[in-house]
C-alpha positions, 0 to 999 in steps of 0.5 A: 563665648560658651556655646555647647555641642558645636560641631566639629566638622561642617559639610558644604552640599548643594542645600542650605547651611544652617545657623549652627553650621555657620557658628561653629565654622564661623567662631568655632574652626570647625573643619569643612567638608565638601560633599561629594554632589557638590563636587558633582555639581561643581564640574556640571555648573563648569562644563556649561561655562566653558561651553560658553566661552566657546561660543561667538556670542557674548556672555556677561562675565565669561567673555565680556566685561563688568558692570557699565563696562559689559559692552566690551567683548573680551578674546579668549586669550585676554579673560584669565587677565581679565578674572585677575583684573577684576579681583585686584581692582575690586578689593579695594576696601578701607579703614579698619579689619574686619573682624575674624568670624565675619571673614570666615562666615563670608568664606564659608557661605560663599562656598556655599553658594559655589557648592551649588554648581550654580555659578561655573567655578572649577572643582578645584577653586572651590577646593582651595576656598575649603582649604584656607579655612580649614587651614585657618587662613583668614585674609584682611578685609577692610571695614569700609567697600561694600555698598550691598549691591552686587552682592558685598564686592570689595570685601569678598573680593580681598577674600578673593585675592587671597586665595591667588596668593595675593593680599594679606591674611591672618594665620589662627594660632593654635587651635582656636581664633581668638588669638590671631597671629600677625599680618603676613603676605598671602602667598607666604601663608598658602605656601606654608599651608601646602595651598596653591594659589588659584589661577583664575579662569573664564567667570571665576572672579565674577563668581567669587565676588558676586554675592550677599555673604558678609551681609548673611554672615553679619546677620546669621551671627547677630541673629545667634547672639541675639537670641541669648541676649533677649532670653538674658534680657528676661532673666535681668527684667526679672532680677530687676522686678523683684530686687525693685519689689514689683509685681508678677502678677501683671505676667499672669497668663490670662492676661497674656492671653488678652493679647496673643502675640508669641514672643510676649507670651514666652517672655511673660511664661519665662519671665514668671518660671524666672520668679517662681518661688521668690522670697522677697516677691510673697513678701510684699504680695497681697492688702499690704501692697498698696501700689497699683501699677508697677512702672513700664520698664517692670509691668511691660518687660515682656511686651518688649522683650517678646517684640523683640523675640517676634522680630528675631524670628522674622530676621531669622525666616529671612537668612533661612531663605538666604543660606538657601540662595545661590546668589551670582550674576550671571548664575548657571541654570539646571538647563545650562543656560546662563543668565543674568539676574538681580538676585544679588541685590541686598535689600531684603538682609539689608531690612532686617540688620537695619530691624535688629539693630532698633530692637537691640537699642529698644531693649537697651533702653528699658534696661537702663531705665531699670537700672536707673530706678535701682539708684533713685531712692525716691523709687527703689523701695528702701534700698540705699542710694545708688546702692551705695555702702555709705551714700555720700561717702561712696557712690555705688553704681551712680556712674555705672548707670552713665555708662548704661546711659551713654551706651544707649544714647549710641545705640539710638544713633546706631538704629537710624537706618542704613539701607534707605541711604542708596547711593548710585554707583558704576556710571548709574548701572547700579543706580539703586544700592542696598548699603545691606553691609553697613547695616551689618556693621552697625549691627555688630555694634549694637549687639555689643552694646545690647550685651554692656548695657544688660551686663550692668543691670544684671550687675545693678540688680544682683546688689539690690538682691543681695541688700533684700537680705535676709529675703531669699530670691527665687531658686531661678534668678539665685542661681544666676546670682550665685554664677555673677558671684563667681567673679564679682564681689556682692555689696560693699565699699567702693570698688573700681566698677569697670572691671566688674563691669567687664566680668559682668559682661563676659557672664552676659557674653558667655550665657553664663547667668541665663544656663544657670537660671535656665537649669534650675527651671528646666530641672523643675525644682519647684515642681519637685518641691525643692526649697530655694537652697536647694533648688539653687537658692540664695539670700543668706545671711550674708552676701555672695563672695566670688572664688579666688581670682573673681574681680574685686 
């Protein structure tokens, strides 16, 4: 994915992490530094552990047990075992890797959360968490473990075995995360890095486990993708309106006006600086248009697509507060008190995955039926059937639309919610359950999902632009053309569509169509009086042709 001006170094303070940090540390390596009142508070959060430990009285973590099991009392001589024990009963995830990105974003905000001094870890064991990242050590965490409560348990805690030289871990190779290298043992990585493994003391298991950061992580970088795919999603609506000769009339801002919501008031402004100056719109505008309404999935795209928008940015209110947190239990006070709490408790990331994931099916849906209108010729104004070379002899983008199809179909599925599924577990002490983790992981798909099924109609709509020859788009959506044209092939015989597809779908991924569109606006062409050529134009006589090595 192309994300400009990502950071190269990221620093882990006592305050809050952002989304860009995330990303960048998450997807990018960039480099983690703790700062120095981190260091600070780390030593003070300690001091009131050990302070603790001493003492005869009983303290959840530090000198008794876990869970339903916290009536025992545990003598000091016994508690390193006891961190140890926890750690290796705990990672006990299944089934498939968690993905690269998810691990790291986990380790980072849990460090994040030990930086605050709130949880009692030693400086040095927060050192040793900053170290396997910068190192690019990424420890195996299986799919399948967490049920969102006490935080993500068993996927933090293989990301806790690892840094005491136990497990298994991927090591990055080169300078990127892309390609991960083999599956080795995890005191073998740390010896090469020079990184000691963590000896546990009084409250570290505890604190390196107890926290909601695979939730957090799973939402920060859904809410970044999504971000790009609802202004992406725009950006095809708009191909789609005007390849389908529909109206922009309908995005006027007066009727925005009517019903003042701020994501489909963006979408209708971006939507209608999208159509600015289209050929093919003017031609078929005025008495001779004799349709009064355009169909749903054209006339209300902004409606959905700005819900969708309104929802991202409640999602995205909610992690804000979340990168604020300091989520353990107990968790040290400013006073040096320690306490327990349920602050731990996933419910309020579980909601908003659960959210995204009905917007990201949502907007999937319209996109197909878009899609779909391109191909019928009973509604796509003139335009062969299934904008097929020779109908009959070839099939277009028939089977193209199936995929859409079945691609929505799932995500449907995947937007049935997860966090009202509690499950009891530890003999009823944690007897309501968020399954916030789960609602992650189906999260993750649908944005894939999201992001195919909008490759495809961008796929669709650029053939239905190219067939309104010798019509010119608008300066906007030819420029985004023009970029998907770089790598697929305009108009012709039947081709094997899954590699365009998949071209189309590393465009979508990369921001690549929505940067090109989103130039010509910014640069304001039309305002200058630039003609469509040059302001990033297309149309012509004949249609676009990739650079050498474009699929096809």
């Amino acid at each position: 994915m192309v994300d400009f001006a990502q950071a190269d170094t990221v620093q882990v303070g006592t305050g809050p992490l952002t989304e860009a940090d995330v990303v960048a540390v998450a997807r990018y390596a960039a480099r983690v530094i703790l700062a120095p009142e981190a260091l600070t508070a780390l030593a003070a959060g300690r001091a009131a552990v050990e302070r603790l430990g001493s003492s005869t009285s009983p303290a959840y973590g530090i000198s008794t047990g876990f869970g339903a099991l916290a009536t025992r009392h545990i003598p000091r001589e016994s508690r390193a075992r006891l961190q140890r024990s926890l750690i290796r009963s705990h990672a006990a995830g299944s089934g498939p890797e968690t993905e690269t990105e998810v691990v790291r974003a986990m380790m980072l905000l849990r460090l994040s959360t030990l930086a605050t001094g709130r949880t009692g870890v030693r400086p040095e064991t927060a050192e040793a968490l900053q170290a396997l990242l910068n190192a690019g050590i990424t420890p195996v965490v299986p799919e399948y473990g967490s049920l969102g409560c006490s935080g993500d348990l068993a996927p933090l805690a293989h990301v806790a075995l690892a840094l005491t030289g136990e497990g298994e871990v991927r090591t990055a190779v080169g300078s990127g995360l892309e390609a991960a290298g083999m599956v080795q043992p995890a005191a073998q990585a740390l010896a090469a890095a020079g990184i000691a493994p963590v000896v546990l003391a009084e409250k570290e298991g505890l604190a390196l486990i107890n926290g909601t950061d695979g939730m957090l992580g799973m939402l920060v970088l859904a809410c970044h993708d999504l971000d790009r795919l609802i202004q992406t999603a725009d950006l095809t609506a708009a191909m789609s309106v005007e390849a389908l000769l529909g109206t922009d009339r309908v995005f006027a801002p007066e009727l925005q006006a009517l019903r003042p919501h701020p994501g489909p008031t963006a979408a209708a402004a971006h939507m209608r600086a999208l159509l600015a100056g289209s050929a093919i719109v003017a031609s078929h505008a005025g008495p001779a248009d004799t349709r009064v309404q355009d169909a749903y999935s054209l006339r209300c795209a902004p409606q959905v697509n700005g819900a969708a928008r309104d929802t991202l940015a409640h999602a995205r209110t909610v992690a804000e507060y979340e990168l604020a947190a300091a989520i353990d239990n107990p968790v040290v006070l400013r006073d040096g008190r320690v306490e327990s709490n349920g602050n731990f408790h996933g419910a309020p990331l579980a909601y908003v995955l659960d959210f995204l994931a009905i917007v990201a099916a949502d907007v999937a849906s319209m996109s197909e039926r878009r899609t779909d209108r391109f191909l019928d010729v009973a509604r796509n104004h003139g335009l062969p059937a299934f904008l097929a070379d020779d109908p009959g002899l070839d099939s277009g983008h028939m089977i193209a639309q199936y995929t859409a199809a079945a691609i929505v179909s799932e995500l449907k599925r995947l937007a049935v919610p997860a966090s009202v599924d509690s499950i009891p577990s530890s003999a009823m002490q944690e007897d309501h359950v968020s399954m916030g983790w789960s609602a992650g992981r189906k999260l993750r798909l649908s944005v894939d999902g999201l992001t195919r099924v909008l490759a495809i109609e961008l796929l669709t709509a650029a053939r239905g632009l190219d067939l309104r020859v010798p019509l010119a788009p608008a300066p906007a959506t030819a420029a985004a053309l023009r970029e998907l044209r770089l790598r697929v092939f305009g108009p012709g015989p039947d081709r094997q569509l899954s590699r365009e597809i998949d071209a189309a779908v590393a465009v979508v991924t990369d921001g690549l169509a929505l940067a090109a569109a989103d130039t010509v606006l910014e640069r304001g062409a039309l305002a200058e009086g630039g003609g469509p050529d040059e302001a990033g134009g297309g149309g012509g006589d004949q249609p676009h042709r990739p650079r050498p090595g474009g699929a096809g």
